[in-house]
C-alpha positions as CSV (number, residue, x, y, z in Angstrom):
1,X,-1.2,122.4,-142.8
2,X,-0.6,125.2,-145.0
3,X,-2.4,128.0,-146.6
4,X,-3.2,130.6,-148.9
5,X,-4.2,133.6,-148.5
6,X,-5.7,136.4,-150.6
7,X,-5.2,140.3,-150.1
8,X,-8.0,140.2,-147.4
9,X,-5.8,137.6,-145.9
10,X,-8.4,135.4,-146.0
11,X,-7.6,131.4,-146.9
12,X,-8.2,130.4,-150.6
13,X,-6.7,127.5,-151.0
14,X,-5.3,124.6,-148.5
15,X,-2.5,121.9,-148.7
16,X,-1.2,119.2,-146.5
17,X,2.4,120.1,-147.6
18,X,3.9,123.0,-148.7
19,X,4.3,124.2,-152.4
20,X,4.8,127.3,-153.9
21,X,2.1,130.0,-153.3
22,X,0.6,127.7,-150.4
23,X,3.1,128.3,-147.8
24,X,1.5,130.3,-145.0
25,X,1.9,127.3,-142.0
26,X,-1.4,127.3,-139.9
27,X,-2.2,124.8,-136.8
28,X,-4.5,121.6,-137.9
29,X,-6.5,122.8,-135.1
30,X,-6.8,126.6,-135.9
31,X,-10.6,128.0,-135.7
32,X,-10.0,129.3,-138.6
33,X,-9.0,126.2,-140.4
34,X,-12.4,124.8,-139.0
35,X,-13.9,127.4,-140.9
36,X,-12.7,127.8,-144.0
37,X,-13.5,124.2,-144.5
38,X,-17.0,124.2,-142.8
39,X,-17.5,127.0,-145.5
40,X,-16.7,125.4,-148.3
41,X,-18.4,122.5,-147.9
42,X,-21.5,124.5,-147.5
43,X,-20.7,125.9,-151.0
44,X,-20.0,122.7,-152.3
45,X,-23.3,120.8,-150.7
46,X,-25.6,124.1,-152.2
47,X,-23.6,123.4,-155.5
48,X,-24.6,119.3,-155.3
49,X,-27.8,120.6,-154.3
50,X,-28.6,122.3,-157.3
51,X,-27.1,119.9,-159.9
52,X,-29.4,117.3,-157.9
53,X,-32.6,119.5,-158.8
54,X,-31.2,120.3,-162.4
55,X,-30.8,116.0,-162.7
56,X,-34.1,115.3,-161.5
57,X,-35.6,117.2,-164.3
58,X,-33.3,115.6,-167.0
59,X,-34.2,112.0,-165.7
60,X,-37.9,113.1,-165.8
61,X,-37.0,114.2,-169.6
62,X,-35.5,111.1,-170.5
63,X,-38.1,108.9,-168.9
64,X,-40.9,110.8,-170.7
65,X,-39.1,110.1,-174.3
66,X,-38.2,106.8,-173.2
67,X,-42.3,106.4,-173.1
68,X,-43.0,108.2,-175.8
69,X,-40.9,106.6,-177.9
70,X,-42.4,103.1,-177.1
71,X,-39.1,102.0,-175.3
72,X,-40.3,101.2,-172.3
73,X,-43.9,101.5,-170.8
74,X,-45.1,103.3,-167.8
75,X,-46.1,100.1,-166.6
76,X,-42.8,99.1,-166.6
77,X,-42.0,101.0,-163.5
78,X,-42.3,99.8,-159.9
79,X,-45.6,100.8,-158.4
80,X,-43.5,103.1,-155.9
81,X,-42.0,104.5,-158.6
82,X,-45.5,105.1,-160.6
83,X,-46.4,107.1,-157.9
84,X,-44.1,109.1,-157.8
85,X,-44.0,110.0,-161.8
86,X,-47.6,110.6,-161.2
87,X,-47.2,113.3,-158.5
88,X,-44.5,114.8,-160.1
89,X,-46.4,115.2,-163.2
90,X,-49.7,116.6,-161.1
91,X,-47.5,119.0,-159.4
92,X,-45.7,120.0,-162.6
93,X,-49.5,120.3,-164.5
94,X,-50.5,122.3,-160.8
95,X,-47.6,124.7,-161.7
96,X,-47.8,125.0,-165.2
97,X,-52.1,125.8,-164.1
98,X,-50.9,128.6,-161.7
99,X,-47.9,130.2,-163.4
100,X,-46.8,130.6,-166.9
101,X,-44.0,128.4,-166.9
102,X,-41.5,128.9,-170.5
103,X,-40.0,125.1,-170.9
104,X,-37.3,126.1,-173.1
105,X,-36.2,129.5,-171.3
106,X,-36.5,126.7,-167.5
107,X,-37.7,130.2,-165.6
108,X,-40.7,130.8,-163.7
């Protein structure tokens, strides 16, 4: 493997050949191969992890105007998935009871 590193000489970047600016040859096995790439994957799962919450909210969007827009019915939905609409919506109405939540600024 080979790497880059920045003025901490720290790895940035990774490659499985060499190429300009990525030339720094490390051992496959080197700890701190290991960790430079647990690292980033814990970036990179936080990162999923906060597109995934950012999605559920646009799915519960597009459902709502799909319903209120006569396109489909609630009914239409799988009983599972009725209950789970309905508790999102009872904890959302909880939240909006407790806290003063502004929809278009999305802060709490």
């Amino acid at each position: 493997m080979f790497v880059k590193r920045n003025h901490r000489g720290e790895i940035v970047a990774v490659s499985k050949v060499q190429v300009q600016g990525i030339a720094d040859e490390i051992r496959d096995d080197s700890p701190e191969l290991s960790s430079f790439f647990g690292e980033t994957l814990q970036r990179e799962l936080a990162a999923l992890h906060v597109s995934d919450l950012d999605m559920i909210r646009v799915l519960e969007d597009i459902v709502d105007l799909l319903i209120g827009k006569g396109v489909i019915t609630f009914t239409d939905f799988p009983d599972a998935v009725q209950r789970k609409l309905r508790a999102r919506q009872t904890l959302r109405k909880t939240m909006q009871d407790l806290v003063l939540i502004d929809e278009d600024d999305e802060t709490i």
